[in-house]
C-alpha positions as CSV (number, residue, x, y, z in Angstrom):
1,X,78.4,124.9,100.4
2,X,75.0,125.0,102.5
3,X,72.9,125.3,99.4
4,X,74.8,122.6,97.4
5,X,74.2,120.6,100.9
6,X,70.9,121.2,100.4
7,X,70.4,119.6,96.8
8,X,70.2,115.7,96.9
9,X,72.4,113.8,93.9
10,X,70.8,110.7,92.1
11,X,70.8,108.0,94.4
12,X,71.9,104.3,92.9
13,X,68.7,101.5,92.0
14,X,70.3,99.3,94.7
15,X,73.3,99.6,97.2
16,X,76.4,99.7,95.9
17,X,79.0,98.1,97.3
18,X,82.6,99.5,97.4
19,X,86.4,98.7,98.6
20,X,88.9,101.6,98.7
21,X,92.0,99.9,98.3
22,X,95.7,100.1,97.6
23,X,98.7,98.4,99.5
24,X,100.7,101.2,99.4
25,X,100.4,103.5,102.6
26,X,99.8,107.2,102.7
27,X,97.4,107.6,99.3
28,X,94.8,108.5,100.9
29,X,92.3,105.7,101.3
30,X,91.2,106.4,104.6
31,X,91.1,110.1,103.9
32,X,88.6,109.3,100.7
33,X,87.0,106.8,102.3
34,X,85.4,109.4,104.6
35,X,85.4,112.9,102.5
36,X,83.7,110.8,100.0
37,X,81.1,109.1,102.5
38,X,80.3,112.6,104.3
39,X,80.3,114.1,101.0
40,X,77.3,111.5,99.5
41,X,75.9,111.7,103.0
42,X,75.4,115.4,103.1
43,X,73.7,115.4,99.7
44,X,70.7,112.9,100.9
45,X,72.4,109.4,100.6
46,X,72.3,106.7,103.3
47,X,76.1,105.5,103.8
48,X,77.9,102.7,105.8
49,X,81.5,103.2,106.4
50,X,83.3,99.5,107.2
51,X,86.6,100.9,108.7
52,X,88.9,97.5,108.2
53,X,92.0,99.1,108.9
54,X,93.8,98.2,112.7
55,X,94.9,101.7,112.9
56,X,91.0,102.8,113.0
57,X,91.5,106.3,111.2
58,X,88.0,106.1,109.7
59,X,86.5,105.8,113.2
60,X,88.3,108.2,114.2
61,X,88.0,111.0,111.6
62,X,83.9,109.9,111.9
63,X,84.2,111.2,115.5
64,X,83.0,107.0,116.8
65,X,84.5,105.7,119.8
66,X,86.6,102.6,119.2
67,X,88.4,101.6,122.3
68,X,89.2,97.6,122.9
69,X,85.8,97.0,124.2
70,X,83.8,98.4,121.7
71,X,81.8,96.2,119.6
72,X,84.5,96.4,116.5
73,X,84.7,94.7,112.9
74,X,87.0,92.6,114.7
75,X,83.7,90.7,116.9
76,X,82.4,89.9,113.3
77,X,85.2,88.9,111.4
78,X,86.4,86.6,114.0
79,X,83.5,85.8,116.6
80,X,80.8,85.8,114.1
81,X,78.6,88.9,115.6
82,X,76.1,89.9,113.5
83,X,77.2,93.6,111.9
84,X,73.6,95.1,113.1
85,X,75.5,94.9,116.2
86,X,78.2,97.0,115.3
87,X,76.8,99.5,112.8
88,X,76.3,103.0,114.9
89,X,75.6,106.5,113.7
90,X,78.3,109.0,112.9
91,X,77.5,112.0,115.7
92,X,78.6,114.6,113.1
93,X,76.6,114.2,109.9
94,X,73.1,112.8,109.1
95,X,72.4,109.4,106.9
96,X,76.3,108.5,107.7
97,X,76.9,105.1,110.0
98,X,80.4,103.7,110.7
99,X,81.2,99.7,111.7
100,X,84.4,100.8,113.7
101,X,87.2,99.3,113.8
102,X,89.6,98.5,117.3
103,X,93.2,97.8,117.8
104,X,91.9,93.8,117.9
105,X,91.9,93.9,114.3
106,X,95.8,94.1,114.1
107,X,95.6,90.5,115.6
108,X,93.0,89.4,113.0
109,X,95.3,88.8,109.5
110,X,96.8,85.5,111.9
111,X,93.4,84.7,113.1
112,X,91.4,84.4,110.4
113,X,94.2,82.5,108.8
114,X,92.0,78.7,110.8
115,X,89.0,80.0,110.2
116,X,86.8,78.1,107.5
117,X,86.2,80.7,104.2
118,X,88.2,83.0,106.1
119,X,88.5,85.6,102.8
120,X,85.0,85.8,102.4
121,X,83.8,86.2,106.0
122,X,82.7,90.0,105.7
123,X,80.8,89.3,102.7
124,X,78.9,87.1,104.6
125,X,78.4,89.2,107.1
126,X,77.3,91.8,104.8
127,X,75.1,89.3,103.0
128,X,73.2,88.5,106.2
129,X,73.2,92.4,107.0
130,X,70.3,94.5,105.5
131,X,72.0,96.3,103.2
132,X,69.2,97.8,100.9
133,X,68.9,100.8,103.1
134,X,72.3,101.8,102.2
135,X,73.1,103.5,99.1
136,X,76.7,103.4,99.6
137,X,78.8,100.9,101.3
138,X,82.1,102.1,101.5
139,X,85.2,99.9,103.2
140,X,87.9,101.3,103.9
141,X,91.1,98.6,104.1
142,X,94.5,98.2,105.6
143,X,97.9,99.5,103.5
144,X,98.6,95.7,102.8
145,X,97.1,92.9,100.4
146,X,96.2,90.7,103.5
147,X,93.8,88.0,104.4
148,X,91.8,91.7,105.8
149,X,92.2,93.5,102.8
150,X,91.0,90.5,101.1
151,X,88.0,90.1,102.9
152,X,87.0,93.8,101.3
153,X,87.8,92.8,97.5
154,X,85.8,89.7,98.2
155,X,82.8,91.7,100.0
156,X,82.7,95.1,98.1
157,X,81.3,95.1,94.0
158,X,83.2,98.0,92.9
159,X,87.2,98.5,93.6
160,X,88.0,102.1,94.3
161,X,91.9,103.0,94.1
162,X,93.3,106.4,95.5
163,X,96.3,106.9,93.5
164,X,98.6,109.5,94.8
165,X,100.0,112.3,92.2
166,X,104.1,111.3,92.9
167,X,106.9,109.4,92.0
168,X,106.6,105.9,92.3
169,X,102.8,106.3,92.3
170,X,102.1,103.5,89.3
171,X,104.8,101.3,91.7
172,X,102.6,98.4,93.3
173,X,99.4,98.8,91.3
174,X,100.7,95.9,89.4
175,X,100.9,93.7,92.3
176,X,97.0,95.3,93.2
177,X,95.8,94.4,89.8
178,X,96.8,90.7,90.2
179,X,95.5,90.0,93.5
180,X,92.4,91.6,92.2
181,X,92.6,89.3,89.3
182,X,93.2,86.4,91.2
183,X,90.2,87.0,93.9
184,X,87.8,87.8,90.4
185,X,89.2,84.3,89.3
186,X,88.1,82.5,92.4
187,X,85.8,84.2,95.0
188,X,84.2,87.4,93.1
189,X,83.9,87.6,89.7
190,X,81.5,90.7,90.5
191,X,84.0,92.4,91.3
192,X,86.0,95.3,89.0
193,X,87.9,98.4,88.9
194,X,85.0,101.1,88.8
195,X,87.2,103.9,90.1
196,X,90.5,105.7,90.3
197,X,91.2,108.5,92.3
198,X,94.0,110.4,92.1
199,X,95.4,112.3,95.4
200,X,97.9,115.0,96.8
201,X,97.8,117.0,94.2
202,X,100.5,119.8,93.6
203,X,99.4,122.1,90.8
204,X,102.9,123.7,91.3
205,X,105.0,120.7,89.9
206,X,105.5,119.6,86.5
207,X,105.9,115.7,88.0
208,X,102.1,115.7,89.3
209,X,100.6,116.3,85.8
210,X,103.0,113.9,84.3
211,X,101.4,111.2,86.8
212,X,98.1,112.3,86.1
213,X,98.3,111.8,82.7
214,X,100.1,108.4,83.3
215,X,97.4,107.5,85.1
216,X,94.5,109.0,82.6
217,X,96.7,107.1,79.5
218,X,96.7,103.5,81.9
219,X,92.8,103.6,83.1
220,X,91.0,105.6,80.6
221,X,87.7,106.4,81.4
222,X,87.6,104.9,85.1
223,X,89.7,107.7,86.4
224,X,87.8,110.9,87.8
225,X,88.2,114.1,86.2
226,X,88.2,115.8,89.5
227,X,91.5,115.4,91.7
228,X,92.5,115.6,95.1
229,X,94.7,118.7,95.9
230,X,97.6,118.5,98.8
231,X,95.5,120.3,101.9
232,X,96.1,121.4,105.4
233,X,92.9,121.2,106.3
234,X,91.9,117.7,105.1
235,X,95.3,116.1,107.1
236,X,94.0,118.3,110.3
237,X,90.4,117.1,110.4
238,X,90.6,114.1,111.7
239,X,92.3,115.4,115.0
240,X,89.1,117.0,115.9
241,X,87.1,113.5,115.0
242,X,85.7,115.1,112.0
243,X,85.9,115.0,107.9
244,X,87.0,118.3,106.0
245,X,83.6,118.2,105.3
246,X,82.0,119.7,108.8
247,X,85.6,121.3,109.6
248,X,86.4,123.4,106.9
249,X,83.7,123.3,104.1
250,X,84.8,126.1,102.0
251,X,88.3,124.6,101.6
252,X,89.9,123.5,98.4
253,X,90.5,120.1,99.6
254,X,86.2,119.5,100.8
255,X,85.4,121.0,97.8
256,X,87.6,118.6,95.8
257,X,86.2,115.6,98.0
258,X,82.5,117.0,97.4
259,X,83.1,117.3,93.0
260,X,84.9,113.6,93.1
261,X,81.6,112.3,95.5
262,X,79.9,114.1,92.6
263,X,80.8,112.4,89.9
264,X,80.9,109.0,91.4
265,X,77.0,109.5,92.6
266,X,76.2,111.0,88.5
267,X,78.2,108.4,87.5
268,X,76.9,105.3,89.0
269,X,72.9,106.5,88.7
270,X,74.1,105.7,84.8
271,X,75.3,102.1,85.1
């Protein structure tokens, strides 16, 4: 792993910007959202992690601090700060920064519901932010389609969804697709479906290759080739405030993080 550490992927012409999203809990957005940002980050990118999520798993797992009186999301989103403000370096890895989230952010979906443009408040925030030393910008949303989750398909360019290799999986992605439709329509016709991901991956079971091939058939080209295995180690990481990445390199589950990161980075230095 050191020596593929060591080799720098192609790096995007400008930042790009990108929402992991899916309503449904327990795909693994938040778990991407961070494999795939230590993963870029270790391989000589520059990335921002916005964790949007109430919960604050990506802070977490990042090893930030995000108490209540932390400067959070929350502060721009709903008192205007200025995300410079926020923005501080992950302690574990290099060229990796996080905008943390705090337990305030549960109360934003009803606040943000007076506030004037209140879906496309953190792309302003990100508009006024200097974003051009970033190569990634990845945000990492709440298991809803809230006024939150919202603000991220409004704010990001690229929609990444982690879609988890069981029953049910294609369930919801309808509803997704609409709202994604709807905020193309009328607040970010940038916006579009540049990745699927698909997660929890059981090589044992005939039902988890059926799904992936459901998936493959629906999306086409858009889905990576690479999938997520099911791993111990990636759900234990972010106890010890860190991605699989620094805590267990060698294992199947930061290896499959590190090929997916791969691809997207090869990928997008070709669009």
């Amino acid at each position: 792993m050191s020596g593929r550490r060591e080799r720098e992927w192609p790096r995007p012409d400008r930042c790009r910007i990108i929402t992991i999203a899916n309503q449904k809990g327990g795909v693994g957005k938040t778990t991407s959202s961070v494999n795939l940002a230590a993963s870029l980050a270790m391989h000589g990118a520059q990335v921002l992690v916005v964790d949007l999520d109430p919960q604050g798993n990506a802070s977490t797992a990042l090893g930030v601090d995000h108490h209540a009186e932390v400067p959070s999301i929350y502060d721009v989103l709903i008192e205007d700060m200025a995300l410079a403000d926020i923005v501080v370096a992950a302690p574990e890895i290099p060229n990796l920064y996080c905008a943390p989230a705090t337990l305030n952010l549960a109360g934003a979906e009803i606040e943000l519901v007076s506030k004037v443009a209140r879906e496309s408040r953190l792309r302003r925030a990100l508009d006024a932010y200097d974003t051009d030393k970033f190569d990634y910008v990845l945000i990492d949303c709440p298991p809803s389609l809230g006024l939150l989750t919202v603000n991220a398909l409004v704010g990001g360019d690229e929609l990444l969804i982690p879609i988890q290799c069981e029953y049910y999986a294609l369930e919801g992605l309808g509803q997704l697709i609409r709202t994604v439709d709807l905020v193309k329509a009328h607040l970010n016709p940038k916006l579009r479906v540049s990745t699927i991901l698909l997660t929890m991956y059981d090589a044992r079971t005939r039902l988890a290759a059926q799904v992936a091939d459901d998936v493959r058939s629906h999306f086409g080209d858009v889905v990576l080739n690479t999938v997520i295995p099911r791993s111990v180690r990636v759900s234990e990481a972010p106890s010890y405030g860190q991605s699989v990445m620094t805590y267990d390199p060698g294992s199947s589950g930061a290896l499959a993080y590190s090929e997916a990161a791969s691809e997207m980075a090869h990928g997008g230095a070709r669009k």
